[in-house]
C-alpha positions in Angstrom: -19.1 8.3 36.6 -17.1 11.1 34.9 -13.7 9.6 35.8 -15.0 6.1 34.4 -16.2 8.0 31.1 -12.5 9.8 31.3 -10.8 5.8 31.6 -12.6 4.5 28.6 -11.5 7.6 26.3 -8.2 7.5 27.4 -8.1 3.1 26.7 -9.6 4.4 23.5 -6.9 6.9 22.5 -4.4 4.7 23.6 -5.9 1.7 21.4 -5.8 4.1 18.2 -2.5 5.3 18.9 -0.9 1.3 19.0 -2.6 1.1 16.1 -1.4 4.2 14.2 2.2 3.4 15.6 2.1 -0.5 14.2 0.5 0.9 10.7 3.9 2.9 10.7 5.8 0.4 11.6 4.6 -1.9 9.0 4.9 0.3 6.2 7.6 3.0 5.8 7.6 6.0 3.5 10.0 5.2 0.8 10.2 8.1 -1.5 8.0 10.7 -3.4 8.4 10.1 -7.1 6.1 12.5 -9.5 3.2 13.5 -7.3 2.8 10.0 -5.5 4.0 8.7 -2.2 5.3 5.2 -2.2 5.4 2.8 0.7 7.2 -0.4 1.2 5.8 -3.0 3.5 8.6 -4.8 6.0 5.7 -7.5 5.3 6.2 -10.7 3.1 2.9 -11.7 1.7 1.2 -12.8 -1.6 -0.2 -10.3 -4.0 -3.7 -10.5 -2.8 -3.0 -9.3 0.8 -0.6 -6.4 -0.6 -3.5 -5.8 -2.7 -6.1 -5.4 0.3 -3.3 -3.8 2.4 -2.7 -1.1 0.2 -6.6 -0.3 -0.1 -7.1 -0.6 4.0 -4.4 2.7 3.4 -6.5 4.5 1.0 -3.3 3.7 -1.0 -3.1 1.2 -4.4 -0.7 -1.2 -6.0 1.7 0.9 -7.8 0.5 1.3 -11.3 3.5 1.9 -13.6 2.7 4.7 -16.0 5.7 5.4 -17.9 9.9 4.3 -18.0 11.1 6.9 -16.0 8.5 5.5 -12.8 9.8 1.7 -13.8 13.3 2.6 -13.9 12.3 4.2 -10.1 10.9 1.4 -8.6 13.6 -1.0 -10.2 16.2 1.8 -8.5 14.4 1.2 -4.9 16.2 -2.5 -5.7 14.0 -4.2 -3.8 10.9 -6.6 -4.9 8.0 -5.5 -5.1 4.6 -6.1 -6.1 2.8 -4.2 -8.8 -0.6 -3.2 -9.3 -0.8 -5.6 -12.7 -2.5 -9.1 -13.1 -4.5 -11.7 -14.6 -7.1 -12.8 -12.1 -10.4 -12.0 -13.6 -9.4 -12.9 -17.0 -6.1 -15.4 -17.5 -4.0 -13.5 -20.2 -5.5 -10.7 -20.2 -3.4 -8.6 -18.0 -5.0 -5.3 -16.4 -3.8 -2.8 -13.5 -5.7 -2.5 -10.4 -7.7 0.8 -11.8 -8.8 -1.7 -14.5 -7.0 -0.6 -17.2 -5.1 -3.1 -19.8 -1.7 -3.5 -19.9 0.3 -1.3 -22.7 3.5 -2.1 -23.9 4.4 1.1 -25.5 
């Protein structure tokens, strides 16, 4: 009984860890810029599943606050997908944290 207990902790453990080892994988620690952590995914999806990837991480869309955080993100030279759209309203552009768009 105890080493059948023992077997199904240790498939357990080993499930988590596969798991914990293809999260890192899939997403790799780009750079800390301010006091936020940003992560590119080797993934190529649509907005909606970086969306919902980035909040199974605890993590959002990138939210760009000022020039000196868009000029990083355009330095990364890479595309990316931003925490900005249209989809509840069409034209009225808002960030993921529901806040409208500014262009000052």
């Amino acid at each position: 009984k105890e080493k059948d207990k023992l077997q199904r902790d240790r498939d357990k453990l080993q499930s988590e860890r596969d798991k914990l080892q293809s999260e890192r994988e899939s997403c790799l620690l780009v750079k800390v810029f301010g006091n936020s952590n940003y992560y590119v995914s080797i993934e190529q999806n649509n907005w909606e599943f970086a969306k919902q990837d980035c909040l199974n991480r605890r993590a959002t869309l990138v939210i760009i606050n000022n020039e000196e955080e868009q000029k990083f993100l355009i330095s990364l030279n890479i595309r990316t997908w931003i925490g900005l759209s249209d989809i509840e309203t069409k034209g009225t552009w808002r960030w993921v944290d529901g806040t409208p768009l500014t262009t000052a």
